[in-house]
TIRO-2110 file (N, C-alpha, C; in Angstrom, 1 decimal):
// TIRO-2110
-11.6, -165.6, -11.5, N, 1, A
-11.7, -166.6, -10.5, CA, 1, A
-11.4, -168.0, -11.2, C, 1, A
-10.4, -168.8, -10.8, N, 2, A
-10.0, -170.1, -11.0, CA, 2, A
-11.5, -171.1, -10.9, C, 2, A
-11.8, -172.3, -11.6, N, 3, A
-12.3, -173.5, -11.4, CA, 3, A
-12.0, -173.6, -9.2, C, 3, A
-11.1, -173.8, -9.4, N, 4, A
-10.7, -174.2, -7.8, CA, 4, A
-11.4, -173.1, -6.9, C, 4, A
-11.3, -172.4, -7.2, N, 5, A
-12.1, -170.8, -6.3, CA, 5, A
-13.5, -170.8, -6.4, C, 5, A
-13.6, -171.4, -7.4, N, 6, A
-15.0, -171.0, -7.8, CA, 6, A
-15.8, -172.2, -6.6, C, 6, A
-15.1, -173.7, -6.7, N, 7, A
-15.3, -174.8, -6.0, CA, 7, A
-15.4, -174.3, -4.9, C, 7, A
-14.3, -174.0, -4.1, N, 8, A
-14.1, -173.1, -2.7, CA, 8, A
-15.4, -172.6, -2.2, C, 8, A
-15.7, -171.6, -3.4, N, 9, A
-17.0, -170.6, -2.8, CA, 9, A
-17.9, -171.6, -2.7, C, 9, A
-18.3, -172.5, -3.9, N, 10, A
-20.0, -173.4, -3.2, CA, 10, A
-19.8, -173.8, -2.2, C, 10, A
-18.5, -174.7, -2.3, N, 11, A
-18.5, -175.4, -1.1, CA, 11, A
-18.7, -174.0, 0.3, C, 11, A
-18.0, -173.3, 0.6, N, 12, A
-18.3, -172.4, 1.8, CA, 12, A
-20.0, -172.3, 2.2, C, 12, A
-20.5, -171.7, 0.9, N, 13, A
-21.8, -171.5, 1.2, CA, 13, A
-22.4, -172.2, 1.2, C, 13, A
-22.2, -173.5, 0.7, N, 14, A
-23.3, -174.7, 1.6, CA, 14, A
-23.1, -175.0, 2.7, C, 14, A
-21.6, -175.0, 3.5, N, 15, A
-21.4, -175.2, 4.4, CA, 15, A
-21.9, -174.4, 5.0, C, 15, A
-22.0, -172.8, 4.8, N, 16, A
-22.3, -172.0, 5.9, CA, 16, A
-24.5, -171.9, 6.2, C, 16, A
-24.5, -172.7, 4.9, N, 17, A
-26.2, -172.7, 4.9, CA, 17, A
-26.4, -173.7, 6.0, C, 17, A
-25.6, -174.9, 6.0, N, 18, A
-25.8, -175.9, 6.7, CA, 18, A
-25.9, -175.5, 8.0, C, 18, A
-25.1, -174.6, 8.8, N, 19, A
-24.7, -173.8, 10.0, CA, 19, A
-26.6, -173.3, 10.4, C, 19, A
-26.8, -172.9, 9.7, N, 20, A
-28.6, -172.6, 10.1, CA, 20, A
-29.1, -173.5, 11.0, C, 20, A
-28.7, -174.8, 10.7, N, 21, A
-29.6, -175.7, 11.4, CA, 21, A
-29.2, -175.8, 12.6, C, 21, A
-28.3, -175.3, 12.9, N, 22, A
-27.8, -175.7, 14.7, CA, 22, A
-28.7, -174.5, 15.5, C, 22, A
-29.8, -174.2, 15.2, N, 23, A
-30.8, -173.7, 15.6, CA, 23, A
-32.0, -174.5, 16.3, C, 23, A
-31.8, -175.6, 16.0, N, 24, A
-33.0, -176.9, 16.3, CA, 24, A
-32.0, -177.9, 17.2, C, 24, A
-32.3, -177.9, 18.4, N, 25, A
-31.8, -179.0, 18.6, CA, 25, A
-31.8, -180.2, 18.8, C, 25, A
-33.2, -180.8, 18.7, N, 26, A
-33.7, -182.1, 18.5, CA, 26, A
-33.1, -182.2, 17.2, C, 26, A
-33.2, -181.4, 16.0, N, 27, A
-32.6, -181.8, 14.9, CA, 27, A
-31.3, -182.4, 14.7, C, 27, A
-30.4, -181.5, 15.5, N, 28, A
-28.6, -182.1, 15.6, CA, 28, A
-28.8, -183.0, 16.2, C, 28, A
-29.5, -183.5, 17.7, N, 29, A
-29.7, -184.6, 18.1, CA, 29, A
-29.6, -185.9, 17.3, C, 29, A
-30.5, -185.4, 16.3, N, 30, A
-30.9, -186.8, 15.5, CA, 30, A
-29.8, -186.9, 14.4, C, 30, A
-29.4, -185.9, 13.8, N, 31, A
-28.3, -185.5, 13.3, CA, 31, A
-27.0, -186.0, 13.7, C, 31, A
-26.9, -186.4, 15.3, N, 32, A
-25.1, -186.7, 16.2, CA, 32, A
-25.8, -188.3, 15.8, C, 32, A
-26.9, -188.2, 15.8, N, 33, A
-26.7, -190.2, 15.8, CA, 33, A
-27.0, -190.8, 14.8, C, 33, A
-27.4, -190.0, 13.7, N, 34, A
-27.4, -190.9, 12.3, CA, 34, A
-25.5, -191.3, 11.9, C, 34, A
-24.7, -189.1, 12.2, N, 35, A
-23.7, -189.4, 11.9, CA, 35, A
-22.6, -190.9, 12.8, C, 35, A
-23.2, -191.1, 14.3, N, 36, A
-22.4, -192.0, 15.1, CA, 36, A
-22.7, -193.6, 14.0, C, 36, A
-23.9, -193.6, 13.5, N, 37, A
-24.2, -195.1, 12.8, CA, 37, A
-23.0, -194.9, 11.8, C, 37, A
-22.6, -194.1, 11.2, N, 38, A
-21.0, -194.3, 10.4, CA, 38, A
-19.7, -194.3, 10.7, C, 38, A
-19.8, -194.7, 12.4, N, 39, A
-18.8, -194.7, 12.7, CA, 39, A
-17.6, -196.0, 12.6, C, 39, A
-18.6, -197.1, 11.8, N, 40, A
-17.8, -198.6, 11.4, CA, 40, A
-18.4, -199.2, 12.0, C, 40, A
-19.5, -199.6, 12.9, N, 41, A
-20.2, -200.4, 13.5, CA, 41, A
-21.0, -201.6, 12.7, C, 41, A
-22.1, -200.5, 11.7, N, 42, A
-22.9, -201.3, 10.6, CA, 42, A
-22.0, -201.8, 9.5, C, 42, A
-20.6, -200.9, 9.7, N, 43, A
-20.0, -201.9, 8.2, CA, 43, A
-19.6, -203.3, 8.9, C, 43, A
-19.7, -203.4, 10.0, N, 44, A
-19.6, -204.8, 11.0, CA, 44, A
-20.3, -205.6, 11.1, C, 44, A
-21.2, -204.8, 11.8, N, 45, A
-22.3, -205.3, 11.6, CA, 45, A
-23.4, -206.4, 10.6, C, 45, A
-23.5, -204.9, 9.4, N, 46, A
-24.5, -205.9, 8.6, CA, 46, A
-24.2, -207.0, 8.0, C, 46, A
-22.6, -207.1, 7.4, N, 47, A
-22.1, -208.5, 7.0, CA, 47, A
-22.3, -209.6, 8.1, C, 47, A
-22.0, -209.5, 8.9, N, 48, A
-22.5, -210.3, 10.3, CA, 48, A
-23.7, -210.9, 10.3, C, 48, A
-24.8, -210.1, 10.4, N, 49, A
-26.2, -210.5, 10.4, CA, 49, A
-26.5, -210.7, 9.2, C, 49, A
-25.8, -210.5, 7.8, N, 50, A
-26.5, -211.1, 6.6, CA, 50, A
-26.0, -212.2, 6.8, C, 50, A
-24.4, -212.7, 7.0, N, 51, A
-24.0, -213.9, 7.2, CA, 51, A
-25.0, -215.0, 8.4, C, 51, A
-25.6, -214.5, 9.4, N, 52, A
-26.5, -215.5, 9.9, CA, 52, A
-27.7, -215.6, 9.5, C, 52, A
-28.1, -214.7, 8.9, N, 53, A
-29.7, -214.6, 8.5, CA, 53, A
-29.4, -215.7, 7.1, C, 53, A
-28.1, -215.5, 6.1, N, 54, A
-28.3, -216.3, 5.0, CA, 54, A
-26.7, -217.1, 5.1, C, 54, A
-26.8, -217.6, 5.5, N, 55, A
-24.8, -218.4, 5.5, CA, 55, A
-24.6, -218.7, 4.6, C, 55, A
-25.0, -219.0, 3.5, N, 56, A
-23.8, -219.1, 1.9, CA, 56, A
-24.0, -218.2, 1.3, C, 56, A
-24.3, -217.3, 1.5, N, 57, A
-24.4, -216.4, 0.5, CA, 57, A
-24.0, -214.7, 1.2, C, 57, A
-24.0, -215.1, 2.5, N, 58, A
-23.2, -214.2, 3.6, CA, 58, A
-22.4, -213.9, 4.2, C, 58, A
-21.8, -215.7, 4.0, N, 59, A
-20.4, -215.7, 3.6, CA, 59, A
-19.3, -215.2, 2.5, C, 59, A
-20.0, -215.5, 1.7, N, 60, A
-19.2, -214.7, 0.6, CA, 60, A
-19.8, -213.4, 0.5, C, 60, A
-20.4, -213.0, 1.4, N, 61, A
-20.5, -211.0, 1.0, CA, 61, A
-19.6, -210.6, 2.3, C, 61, A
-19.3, -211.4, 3.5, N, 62, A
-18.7, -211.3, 4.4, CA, 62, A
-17.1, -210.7, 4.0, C, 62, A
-16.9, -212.0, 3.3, N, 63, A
-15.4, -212.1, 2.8, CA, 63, A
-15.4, -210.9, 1.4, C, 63, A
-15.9, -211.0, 0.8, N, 64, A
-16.0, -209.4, -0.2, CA, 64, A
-16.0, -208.4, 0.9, C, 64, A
-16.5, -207.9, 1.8, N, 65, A
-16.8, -206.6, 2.3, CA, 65, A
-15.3, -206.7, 3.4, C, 65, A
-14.7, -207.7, 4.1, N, 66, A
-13.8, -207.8, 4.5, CA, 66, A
-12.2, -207.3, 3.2, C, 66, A
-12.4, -208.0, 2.5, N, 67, A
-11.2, -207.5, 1.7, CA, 67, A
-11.5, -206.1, 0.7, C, 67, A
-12.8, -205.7, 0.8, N, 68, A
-13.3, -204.3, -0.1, CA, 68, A
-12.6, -203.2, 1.0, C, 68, A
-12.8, -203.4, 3.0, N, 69, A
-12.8, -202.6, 3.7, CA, 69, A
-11.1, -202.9, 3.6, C, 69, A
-10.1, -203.5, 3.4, N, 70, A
-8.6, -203.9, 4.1, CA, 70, A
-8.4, -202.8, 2.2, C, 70, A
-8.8, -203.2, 1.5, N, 71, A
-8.3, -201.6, 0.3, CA, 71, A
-8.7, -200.4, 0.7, C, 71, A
-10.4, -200.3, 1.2, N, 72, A
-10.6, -198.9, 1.1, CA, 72, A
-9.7, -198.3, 2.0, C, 72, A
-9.6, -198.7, 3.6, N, 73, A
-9.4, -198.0, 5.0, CA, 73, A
-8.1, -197.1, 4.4, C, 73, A
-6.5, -198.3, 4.1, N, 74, A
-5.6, -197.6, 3.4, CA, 74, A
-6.2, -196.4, 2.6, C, 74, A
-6.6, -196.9, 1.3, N, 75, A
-6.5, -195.9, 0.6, CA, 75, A
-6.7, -194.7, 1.2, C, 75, A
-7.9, -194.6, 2.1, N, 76, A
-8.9, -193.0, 2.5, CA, 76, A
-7.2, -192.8, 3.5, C, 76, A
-6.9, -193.5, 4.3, N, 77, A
-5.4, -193.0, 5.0, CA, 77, A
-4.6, -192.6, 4.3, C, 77, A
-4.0, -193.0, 3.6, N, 78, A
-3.3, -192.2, 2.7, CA, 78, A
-3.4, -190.9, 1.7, C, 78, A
-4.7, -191.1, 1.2, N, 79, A
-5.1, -189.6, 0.7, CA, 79, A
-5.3, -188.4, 1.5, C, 79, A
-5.9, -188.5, 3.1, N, 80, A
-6.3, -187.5, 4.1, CA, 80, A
-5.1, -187.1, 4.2, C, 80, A
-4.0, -188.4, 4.5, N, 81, A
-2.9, -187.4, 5.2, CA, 81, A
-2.0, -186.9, 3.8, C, 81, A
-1.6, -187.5, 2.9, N, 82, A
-1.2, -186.6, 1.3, CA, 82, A
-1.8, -185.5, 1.0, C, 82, A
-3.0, -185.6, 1.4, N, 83, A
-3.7, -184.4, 0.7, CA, 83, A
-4.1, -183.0, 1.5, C, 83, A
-4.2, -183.2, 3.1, N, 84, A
-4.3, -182.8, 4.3, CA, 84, A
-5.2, -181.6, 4.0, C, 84, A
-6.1, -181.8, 3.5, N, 85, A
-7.2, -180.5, 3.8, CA, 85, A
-7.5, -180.3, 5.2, C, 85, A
-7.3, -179.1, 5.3, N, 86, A
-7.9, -178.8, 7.4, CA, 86, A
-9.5, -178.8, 7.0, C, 86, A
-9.9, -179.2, 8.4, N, 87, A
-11.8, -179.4, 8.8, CA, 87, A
-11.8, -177.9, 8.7, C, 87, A
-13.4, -177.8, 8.0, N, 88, A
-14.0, -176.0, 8.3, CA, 88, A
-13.7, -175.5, 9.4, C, 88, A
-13.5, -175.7, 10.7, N, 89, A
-13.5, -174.6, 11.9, CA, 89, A
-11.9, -174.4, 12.0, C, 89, A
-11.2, -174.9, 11.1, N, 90, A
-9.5, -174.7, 11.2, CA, 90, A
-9.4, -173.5, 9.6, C, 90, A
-10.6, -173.1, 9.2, N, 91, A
-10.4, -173.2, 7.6, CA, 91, A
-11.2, -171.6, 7.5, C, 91, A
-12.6, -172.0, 7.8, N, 92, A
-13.7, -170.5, 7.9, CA, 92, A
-13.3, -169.9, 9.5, C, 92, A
-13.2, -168.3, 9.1, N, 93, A
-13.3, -167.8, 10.3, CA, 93, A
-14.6, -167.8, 11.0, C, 93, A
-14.8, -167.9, 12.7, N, 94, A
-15.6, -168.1, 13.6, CA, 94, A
-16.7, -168.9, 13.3, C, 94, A
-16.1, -170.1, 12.5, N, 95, A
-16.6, -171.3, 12.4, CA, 95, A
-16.4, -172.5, 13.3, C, 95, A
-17.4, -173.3, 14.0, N, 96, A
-17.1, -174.1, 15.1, CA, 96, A
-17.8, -175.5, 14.6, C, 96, A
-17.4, -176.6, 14.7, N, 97, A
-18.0, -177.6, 14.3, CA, 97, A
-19.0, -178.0, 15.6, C, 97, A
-19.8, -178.9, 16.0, N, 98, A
-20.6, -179.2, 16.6, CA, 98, A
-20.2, -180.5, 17.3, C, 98, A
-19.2, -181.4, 16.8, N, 99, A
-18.5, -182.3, 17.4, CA, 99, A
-17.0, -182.0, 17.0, C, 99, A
-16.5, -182.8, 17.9, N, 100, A
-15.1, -182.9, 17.6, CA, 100, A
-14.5, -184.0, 16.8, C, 100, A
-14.1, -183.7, 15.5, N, 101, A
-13.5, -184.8, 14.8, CA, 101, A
-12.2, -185.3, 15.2, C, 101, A
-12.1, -186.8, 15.4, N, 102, A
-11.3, -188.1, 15.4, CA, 102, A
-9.6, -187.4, 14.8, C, 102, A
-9.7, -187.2, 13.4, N, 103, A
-8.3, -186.8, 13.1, CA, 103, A
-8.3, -185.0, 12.8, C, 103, A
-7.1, -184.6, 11.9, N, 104, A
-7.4, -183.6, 11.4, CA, 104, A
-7.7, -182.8, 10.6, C, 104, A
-7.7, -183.8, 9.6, N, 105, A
-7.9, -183.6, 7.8, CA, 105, A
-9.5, -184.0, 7.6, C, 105, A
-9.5, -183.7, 6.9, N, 106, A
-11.1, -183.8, 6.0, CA, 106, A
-11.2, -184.4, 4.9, C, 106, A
-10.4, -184.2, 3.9, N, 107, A
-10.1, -185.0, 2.5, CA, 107, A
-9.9, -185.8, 2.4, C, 107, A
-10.8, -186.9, 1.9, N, 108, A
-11.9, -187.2, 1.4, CA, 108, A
-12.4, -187.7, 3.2, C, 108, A
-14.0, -187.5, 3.2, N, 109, A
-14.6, -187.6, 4.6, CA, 109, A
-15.0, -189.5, 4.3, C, 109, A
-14.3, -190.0, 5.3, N, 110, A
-14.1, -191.7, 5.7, CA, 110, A
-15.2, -191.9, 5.8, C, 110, A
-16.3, -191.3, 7.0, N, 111, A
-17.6, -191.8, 7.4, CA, 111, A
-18.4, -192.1, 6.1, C, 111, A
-18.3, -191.3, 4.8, N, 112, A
-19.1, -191.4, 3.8, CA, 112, A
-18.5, -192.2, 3.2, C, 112, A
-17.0, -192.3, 2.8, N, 113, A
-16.8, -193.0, 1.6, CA, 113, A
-16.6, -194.9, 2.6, C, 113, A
-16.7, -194.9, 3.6, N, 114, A
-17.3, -196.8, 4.1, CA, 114, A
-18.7, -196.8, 4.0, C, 114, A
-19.6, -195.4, 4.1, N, 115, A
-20.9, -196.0, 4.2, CA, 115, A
-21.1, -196.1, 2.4, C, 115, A
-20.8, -195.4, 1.6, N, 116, A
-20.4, -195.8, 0.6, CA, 116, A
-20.2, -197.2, -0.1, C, 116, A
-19.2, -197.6, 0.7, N, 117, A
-18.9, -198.6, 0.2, CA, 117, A
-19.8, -200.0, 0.5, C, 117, A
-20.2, -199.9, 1.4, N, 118, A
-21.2, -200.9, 2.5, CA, 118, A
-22.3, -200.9, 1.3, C, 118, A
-22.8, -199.6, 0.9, N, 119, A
-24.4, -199.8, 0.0, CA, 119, A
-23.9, -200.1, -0.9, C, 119, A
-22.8, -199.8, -1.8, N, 120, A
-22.3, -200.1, -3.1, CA, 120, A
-22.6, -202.2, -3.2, C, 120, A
-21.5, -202.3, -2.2, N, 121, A
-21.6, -203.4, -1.9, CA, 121, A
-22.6, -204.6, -1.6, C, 121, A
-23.4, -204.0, -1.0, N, 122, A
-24.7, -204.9, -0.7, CA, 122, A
-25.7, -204.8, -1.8, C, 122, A
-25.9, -203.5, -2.5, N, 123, A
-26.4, -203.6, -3.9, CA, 123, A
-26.0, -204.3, -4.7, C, 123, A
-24.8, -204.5, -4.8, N, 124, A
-24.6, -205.2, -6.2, CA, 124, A
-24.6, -206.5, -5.5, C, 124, A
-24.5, -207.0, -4.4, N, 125, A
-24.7, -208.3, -4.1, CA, 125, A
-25.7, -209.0, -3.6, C, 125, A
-26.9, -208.2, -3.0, N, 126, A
-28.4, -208.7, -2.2, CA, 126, A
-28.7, -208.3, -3.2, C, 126, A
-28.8, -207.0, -3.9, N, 127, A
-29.5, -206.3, -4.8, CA, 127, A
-30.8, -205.4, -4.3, C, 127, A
-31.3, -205.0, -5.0, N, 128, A
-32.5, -203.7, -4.6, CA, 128, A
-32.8, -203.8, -3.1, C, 128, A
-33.0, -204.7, -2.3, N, 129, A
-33.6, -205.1, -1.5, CA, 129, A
-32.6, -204.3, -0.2, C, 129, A
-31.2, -203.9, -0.6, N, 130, A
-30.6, -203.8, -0.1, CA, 130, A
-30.5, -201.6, -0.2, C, 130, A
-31.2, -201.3, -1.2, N, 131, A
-31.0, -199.9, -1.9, CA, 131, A
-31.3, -199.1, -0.3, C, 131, A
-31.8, -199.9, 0.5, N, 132, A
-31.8, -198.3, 1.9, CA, 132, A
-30.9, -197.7, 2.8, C, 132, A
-29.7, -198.8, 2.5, N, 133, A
-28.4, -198.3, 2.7, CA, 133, A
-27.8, -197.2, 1.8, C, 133, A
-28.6, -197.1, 0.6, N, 134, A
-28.1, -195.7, -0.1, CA, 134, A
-28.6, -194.7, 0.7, C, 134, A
-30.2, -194.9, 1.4, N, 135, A
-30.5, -193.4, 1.9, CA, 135, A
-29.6, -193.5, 3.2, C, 135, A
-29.2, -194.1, 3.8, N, 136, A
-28.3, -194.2, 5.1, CA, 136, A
-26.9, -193.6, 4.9, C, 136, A
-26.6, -194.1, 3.5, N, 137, A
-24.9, -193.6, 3.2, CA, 137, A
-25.2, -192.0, 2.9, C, 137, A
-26.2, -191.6, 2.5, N, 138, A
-26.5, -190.0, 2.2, CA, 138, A
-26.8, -189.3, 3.2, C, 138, A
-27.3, -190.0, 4.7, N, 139, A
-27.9, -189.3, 5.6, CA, 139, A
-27.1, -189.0, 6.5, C, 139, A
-25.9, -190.1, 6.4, N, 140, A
-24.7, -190.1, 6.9, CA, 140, A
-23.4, -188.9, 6.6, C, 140, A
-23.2, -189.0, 5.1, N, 141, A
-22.9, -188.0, 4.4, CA, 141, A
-23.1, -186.9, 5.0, C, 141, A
-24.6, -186.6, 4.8, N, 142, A
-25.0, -184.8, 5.1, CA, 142, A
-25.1, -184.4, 6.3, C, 142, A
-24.8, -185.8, 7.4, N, 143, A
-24.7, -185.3, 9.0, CA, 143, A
-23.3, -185.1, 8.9, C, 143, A
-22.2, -185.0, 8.3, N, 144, A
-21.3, -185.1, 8.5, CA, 144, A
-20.7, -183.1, 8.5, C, 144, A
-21.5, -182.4, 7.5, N, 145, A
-21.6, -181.1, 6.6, CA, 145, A
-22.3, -180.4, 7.9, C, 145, A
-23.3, -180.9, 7.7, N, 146, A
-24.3, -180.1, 9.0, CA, 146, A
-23.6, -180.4, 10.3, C, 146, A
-22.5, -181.1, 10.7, N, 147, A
-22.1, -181.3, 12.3, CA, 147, A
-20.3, -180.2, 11.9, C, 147, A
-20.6, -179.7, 11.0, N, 148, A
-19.2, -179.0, 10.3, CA, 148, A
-18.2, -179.4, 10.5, C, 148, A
-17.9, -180.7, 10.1, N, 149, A
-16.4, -181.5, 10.3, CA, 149, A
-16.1, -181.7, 9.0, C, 149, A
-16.9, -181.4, 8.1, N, 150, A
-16.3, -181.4, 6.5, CA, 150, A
-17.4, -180.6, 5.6, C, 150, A
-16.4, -180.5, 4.5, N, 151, A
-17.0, -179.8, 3.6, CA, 151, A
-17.9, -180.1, 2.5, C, 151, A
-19.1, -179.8, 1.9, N, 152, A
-19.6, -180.8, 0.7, CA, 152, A
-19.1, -181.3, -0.2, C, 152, A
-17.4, -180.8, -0.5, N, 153, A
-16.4, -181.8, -1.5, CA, 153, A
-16.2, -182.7, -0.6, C, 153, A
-15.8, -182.5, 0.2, N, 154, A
-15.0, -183.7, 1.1, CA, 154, A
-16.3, -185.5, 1.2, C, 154, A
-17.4, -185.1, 1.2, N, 155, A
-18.5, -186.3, 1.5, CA, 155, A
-18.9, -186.2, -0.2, C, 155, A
-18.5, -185.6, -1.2, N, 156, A
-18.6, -186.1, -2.4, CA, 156, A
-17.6, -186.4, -2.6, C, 156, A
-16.4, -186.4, -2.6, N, 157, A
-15.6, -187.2, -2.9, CA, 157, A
-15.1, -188.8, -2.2, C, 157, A
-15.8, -188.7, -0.7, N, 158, A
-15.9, -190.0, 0.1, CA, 158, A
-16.5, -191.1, -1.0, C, 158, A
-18.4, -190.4, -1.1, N, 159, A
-18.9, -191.2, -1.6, CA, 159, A
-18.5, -191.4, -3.3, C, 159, A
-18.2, -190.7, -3.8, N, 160, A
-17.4, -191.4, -5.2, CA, 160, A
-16.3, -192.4, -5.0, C, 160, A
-15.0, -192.2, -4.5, N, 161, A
-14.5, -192.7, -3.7, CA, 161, A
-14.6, -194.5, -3.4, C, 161, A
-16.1, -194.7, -2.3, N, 162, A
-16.3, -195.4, -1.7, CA, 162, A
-17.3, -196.2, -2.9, C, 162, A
-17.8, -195.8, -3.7, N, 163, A
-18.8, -196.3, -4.6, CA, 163, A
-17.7, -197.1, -5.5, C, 163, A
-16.5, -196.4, -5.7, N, 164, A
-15.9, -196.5, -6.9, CA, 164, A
-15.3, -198.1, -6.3, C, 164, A
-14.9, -197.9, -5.4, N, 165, A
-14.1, -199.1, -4.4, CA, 165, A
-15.1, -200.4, -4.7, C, 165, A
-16.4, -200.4, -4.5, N, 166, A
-17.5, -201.2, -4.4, CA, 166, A
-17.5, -201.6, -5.5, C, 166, A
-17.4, -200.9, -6.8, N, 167, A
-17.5, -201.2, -8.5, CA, 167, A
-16.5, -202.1, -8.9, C, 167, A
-15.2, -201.7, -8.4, N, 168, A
-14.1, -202.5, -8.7, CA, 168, A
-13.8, -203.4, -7.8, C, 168, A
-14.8, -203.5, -6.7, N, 169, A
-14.3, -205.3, -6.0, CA, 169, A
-15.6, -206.4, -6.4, C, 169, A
-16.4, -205.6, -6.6, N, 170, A
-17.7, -206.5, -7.6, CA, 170, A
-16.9, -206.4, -9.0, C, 170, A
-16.8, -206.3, -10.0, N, 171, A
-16.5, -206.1, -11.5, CA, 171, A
-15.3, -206.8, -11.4, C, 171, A
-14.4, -206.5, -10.7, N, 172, A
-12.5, -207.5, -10.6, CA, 172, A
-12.7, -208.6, -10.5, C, 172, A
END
């Protein structure tokens, strides 16, 4: 079995462990709306309200997170459709996702790698105070696996991805 095969199988079997939970459905509930908070709203959002809560110093996270998002968005567009992984219910047999995903590639999952990029960003520029957008960009992440629209490479590779983006517009 190849590296790549071997990849394939975890990834399947987390995905298909994930599939358990659609047994609860208050759980998915909460699960459809952590994943809708990554739908680009809060990466709008919180630059917005940091910029009124602190205006010089909100301003310039505004304008960083503005030109961090005008690289990432391309980039993740270009790789999804180059790289065109199909979503799990196009991929595992009598597998169904739980919502319907927007495009139809998976590679690299967008919702993770902006919420990614949003905590990367606000860490290295509010600093710690800002660290709960890491549990947000993870909760986001793993709604994405559990609603079966991607696979656990696809939201590890967002958030590397999106972390990576945040490193090199803070550090450049």
């Amino acid at each position: 079995m190849t590296m790549f095969e071997s990849i394939y199988q975890a990834d399947l079997r987390l995905l298909m462990w994930c599939q358990k939970s659609r047994f609860y459905p208050q759980f998915i509930a909460f699960i459809r709306a952590i994943s809708r908070t990554g739908d680009g709203y809060l990466q709008v959002l919180f630059p917005l309200l940091y910029l009124l809560v602190n205006p010089i110093q909100g301003a310039a996270f505004f304008q960083l997170a503005i030109t961090a998002y005008a690289l990432e968005r391309p980039l993740y567009f270009v790789l999804k459709n180059i790289l065109k992984r199909r979503r799990p219910p196009d991929v595992v047999p009598a597998f169904t996702s739980i919502i319907h995903a927007s495009d139809k590639f998976s590679f690299p999952s967008g919702h993770t790698m902006a919420a990614f990029l949003l905590a990367g960003l606000a860490v290295a520029t509010i600093g710690l105070a800002a660290c709960g957008l890491y549990l947000w960009a993870i909760a986001v992440a793993i709604s994405r696996v559990i609603l079966g629209v991607h696979f656990p490479t696809d939201i590890i590779a967002g958030a590397t991805l999106g972390s990576l983006v945040a490193y090199l517009m803070v550090v450049v």
